[in-house]
C-alpha positions as CSV (number, residue, x, y, z in Angstrom):
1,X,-0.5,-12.2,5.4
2,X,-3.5,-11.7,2.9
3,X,-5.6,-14.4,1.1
4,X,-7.9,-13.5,-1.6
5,X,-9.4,-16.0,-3.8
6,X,-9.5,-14.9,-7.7
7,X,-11.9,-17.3,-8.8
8,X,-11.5,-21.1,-9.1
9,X,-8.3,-22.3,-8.4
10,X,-6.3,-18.9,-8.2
11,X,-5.6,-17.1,-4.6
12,X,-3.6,-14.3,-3.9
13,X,-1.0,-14.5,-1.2
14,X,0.1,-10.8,-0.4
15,X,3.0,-10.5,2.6
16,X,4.6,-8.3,3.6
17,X,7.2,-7.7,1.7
18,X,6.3,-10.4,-1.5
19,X,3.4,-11.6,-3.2
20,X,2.3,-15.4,-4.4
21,X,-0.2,-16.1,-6.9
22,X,-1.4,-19.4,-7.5
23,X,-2.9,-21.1,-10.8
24,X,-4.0,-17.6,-12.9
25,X,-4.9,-19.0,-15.7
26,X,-6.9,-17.5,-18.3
27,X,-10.6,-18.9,-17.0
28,X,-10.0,-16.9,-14.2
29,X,-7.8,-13.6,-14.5
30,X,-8.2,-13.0,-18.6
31,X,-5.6,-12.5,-21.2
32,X,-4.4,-8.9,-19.0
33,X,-4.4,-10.6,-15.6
34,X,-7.3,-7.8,-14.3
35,X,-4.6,-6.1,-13.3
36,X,-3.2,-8.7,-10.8
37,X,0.4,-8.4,-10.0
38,X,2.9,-10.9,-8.3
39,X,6.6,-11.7,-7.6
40,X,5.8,-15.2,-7.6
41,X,3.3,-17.1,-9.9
42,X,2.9,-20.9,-9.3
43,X,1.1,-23.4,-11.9
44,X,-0.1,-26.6,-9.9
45,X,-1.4,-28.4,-13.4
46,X,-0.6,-28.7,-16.6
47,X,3.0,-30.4,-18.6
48,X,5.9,-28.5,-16.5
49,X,8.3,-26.6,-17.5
50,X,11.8,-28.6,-19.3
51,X,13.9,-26.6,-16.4
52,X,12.5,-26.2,-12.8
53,X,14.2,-22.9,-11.5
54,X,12.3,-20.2,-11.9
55,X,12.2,-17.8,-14.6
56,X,10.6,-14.6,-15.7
57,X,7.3,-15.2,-16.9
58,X,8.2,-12.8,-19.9
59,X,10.0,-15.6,-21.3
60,X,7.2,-18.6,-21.1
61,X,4.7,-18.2,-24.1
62,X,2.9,-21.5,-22.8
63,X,2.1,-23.0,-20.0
64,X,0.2,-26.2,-18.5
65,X,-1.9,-27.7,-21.7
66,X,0.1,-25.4,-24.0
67,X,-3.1,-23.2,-24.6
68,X,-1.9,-20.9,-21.0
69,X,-0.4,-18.6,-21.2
70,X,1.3,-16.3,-18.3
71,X,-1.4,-12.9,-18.0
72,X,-0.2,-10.2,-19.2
73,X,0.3,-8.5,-15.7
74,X,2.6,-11.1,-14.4
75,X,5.0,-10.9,-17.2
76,X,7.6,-9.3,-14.8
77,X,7.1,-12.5,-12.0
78,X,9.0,-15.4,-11.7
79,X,7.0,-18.9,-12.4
80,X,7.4,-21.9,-10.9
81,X,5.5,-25.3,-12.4
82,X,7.5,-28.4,-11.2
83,X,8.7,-30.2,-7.7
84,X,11.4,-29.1,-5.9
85,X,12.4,-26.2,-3.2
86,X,13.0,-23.1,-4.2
87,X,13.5,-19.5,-3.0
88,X,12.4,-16.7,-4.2
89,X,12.1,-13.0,-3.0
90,X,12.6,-14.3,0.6
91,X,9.8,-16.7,0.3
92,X,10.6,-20.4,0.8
93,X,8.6,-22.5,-1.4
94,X,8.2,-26.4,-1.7
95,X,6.3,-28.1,-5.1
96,X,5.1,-31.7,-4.4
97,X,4.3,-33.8,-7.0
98,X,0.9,-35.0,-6.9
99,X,-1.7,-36.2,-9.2
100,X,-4.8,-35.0,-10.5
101,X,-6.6,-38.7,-10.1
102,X,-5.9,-41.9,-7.9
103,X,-3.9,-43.8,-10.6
104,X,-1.0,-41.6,-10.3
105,X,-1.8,-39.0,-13.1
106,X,-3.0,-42.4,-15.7
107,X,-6.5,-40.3,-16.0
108,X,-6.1,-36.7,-15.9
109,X,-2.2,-35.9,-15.4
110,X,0.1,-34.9,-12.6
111,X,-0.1,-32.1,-9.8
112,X,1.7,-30.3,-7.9
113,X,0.9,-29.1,-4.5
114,X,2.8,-26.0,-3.3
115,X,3.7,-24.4,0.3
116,X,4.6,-21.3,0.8
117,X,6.4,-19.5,3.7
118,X,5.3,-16.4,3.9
119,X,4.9,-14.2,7.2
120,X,5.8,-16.7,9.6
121,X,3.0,-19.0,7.5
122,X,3.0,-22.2,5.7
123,X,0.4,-21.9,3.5
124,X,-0.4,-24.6,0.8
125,X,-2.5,-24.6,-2.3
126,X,-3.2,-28.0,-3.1
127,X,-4.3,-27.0,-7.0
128,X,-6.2,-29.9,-8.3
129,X,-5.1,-32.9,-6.5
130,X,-7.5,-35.8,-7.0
131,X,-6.9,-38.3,-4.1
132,X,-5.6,-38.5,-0.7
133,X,-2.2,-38.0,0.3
134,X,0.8,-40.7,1.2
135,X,3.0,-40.4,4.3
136,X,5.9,-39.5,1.7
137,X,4.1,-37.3,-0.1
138,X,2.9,-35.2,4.0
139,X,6.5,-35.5,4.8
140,X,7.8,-33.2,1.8
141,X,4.5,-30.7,2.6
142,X,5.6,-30.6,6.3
143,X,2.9,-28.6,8.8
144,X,0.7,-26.6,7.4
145,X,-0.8,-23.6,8.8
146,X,-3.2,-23.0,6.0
147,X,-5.2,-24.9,3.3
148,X,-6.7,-24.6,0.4
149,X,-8.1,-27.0,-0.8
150,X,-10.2,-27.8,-3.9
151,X,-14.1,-28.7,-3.2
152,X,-16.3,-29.9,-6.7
153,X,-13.5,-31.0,-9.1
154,X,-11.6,-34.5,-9.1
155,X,-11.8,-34.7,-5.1
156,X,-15.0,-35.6,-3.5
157,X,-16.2,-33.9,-0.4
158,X,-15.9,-37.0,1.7
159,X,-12.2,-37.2,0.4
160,X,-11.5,-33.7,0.6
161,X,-12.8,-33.6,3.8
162,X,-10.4,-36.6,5.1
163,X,-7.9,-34.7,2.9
164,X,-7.8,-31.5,5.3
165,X,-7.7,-34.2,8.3
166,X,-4.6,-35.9,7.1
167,X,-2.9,-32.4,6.7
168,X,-4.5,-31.3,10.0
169,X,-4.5,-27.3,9.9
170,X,-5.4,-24.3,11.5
171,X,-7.1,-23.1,9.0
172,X,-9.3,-24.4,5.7
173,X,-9.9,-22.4,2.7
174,X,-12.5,-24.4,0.2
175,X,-12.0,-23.5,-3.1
176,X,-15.3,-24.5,-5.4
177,X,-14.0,-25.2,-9.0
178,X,-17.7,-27.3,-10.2
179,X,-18.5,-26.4,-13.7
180,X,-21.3,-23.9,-12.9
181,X,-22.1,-21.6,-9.7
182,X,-24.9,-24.1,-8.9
183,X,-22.7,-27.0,-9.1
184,X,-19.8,-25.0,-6.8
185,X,-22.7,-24.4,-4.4
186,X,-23.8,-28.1,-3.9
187,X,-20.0,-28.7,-3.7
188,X,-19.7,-26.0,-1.2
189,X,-22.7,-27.2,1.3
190,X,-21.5,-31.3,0.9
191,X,-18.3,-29.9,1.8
192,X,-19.4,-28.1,4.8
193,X,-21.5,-31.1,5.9
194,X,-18.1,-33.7,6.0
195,X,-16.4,-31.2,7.7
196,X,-19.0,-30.6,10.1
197,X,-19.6,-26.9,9.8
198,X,-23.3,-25.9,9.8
199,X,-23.1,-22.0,9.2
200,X,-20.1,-19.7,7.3
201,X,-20.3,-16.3,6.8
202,X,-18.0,-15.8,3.2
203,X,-15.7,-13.3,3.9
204,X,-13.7,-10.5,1.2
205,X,-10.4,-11.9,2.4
206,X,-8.5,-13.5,4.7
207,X,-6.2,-11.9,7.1
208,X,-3.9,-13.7,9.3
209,X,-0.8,-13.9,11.1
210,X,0.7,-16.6,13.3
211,X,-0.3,-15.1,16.2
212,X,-3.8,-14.6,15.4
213,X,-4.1,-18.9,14.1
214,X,-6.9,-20.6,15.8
215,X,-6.5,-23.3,18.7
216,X,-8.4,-25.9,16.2
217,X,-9.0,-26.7,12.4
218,X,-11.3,-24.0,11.4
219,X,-13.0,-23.4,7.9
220,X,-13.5,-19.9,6.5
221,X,-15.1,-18.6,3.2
222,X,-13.1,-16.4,1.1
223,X,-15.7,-14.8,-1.6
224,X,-14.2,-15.1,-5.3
225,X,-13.7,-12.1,-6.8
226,X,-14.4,-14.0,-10.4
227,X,-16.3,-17.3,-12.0
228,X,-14.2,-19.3,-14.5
C-alpha cells in the first residue's frame, strides 16, 4: 500500500487493486480534484449524508457544511460520510463516530474516524477528532496498523500524542492542519517532542506492507503535496 498526504487532512490510500481518498475537500485538492482519482472518497466532518450506503459522488452536489462539494475528478467514486461498515471494491471499511471537541460535537460538530483494509492493512484516518478516545469507541476501530492523525487543529500535541498511545500502532502519520505553514510547523515540532522523536527526515510517500511494519510505534513524515 501507498500513502500520500494531499495537503491537510486529505491522504491518498493507493492498493493494489483499489484506491481511498480521505477528506478532499476544496482547501486542499480545488474545484477539479488536481487530477486525483479514487474508487473510494471518505468525508470525516461535516452534516452526513440522509442515507449511509455509499453512492456515486456524481449524485452529491454538497457535502459536509453544504459549501463542499465532491472534486470534479471523483465524480465517478463512491462516498462514504457516516458510521457504519461497509464494503466497497474489496476494501473493508469501518466509520466511527467521533467528535470534533470533548463535549461530544456541542462545540464544533461530530466526526468520523475511518479504517481501512487495504493490502493486508488497517489503516485509519482519524479526520478531525478533538479528544481522546473511549474503550467503546477503540473497540469499533479495532487494531490499527497505521495512523494518521491530526497535529495543530482541535487536538493538542500532548492529547494527540496520548491519542496514538491509546490506539498503539505500528506506524504514525502526523498530519499538520494549523492555519498557516508557520503554525503547522510549531505543531509539527510540539508534536514530535510528546512523542519523543528528536529527528524525521519527511519523506514523498509512504510505502508499506505488512511484512515490512515495524517491531514498535514509529512516526514518519509524509511531505504534503499542497497547503489549504
Amino acid at each position: 500500500m501507498e500513502l500520500t498526504w494531499q495537503g491537510r487532512f486529505c491522504i491518498r490510500l493507493r492498493g493494489r487493486d483499489a484506491t481511498v481518498v480521505a477528506d478532499p475537500f476544496l482547501a486542499e485538492v480545488g474545484p477539479t480534484g488536481r487530477g486525483l482519482t479514487a474508487d473510494v472518497v471518505t468525508f470525516s466532518h461535516g452534516e452526513p449524508s440522509p442515507a449511509g450506503a455509499p453512492k456515486r459522488a456524481k449524485t452529491i452536489t454538497t457535502l459536509g457544511d453544504g459549501h463542499v462539494i465532491v472534486p470534479s475528478s471523483l465524480e465517478h467514486a463512491f462516498v462514504l460520510d457516516s458510521p457504519g461498515e461497509y464494503e466497497v471494491r474489496d476494501i473493508l471499511i469501518t466509520g466511527v463516530r467521533t467528535y470534533r471537541d470533548e463535549r461530544s460535537g456541542a462545540d464544533r460538530g461530530p466526526n468520523v474516524a475511518f479504517v481501512y483494509e487495504l493490502d493486508g492493512l488497517h489503516t485509519c484516518h482519524l479526520g478531525d477528532v478533538g479528544h481522546l478516545l473511549t474503550q467503546d469507541e477503540l473497540g469499533e476501530l479495532g487494531p490499527i496498523d497505521v495512523v494518521c492523525v491530526p497535529i495543530g487543529g482541535h487536538l493538542g500535541a500532548a492529547k494527540a500524542a496520548e491519542l496514538v498511545a491509546q490506539l498503539d500502532p505500528r506506524l504514525v502519520v502526523p498530519l499538520a492542519v494549523g492555519a498557516s505553514e508557520s503554525d503547522c510547523d510549531v505543531a509539527l515540532a510540539r508534536f514530535l517532542h510528546e512523542m519523543g522523536v528528536k529527528e524525521a527526515i519527511p519523506q514523498a510517500r509512504l510505502s508499506v506492507t505488512p511484512s515490512s511494519l515495524p517491531g514498535e510505534t514509529t512516526l514518519v513524515l509524509i511531505e504534503p503535496r499542497g497547503r489549504g
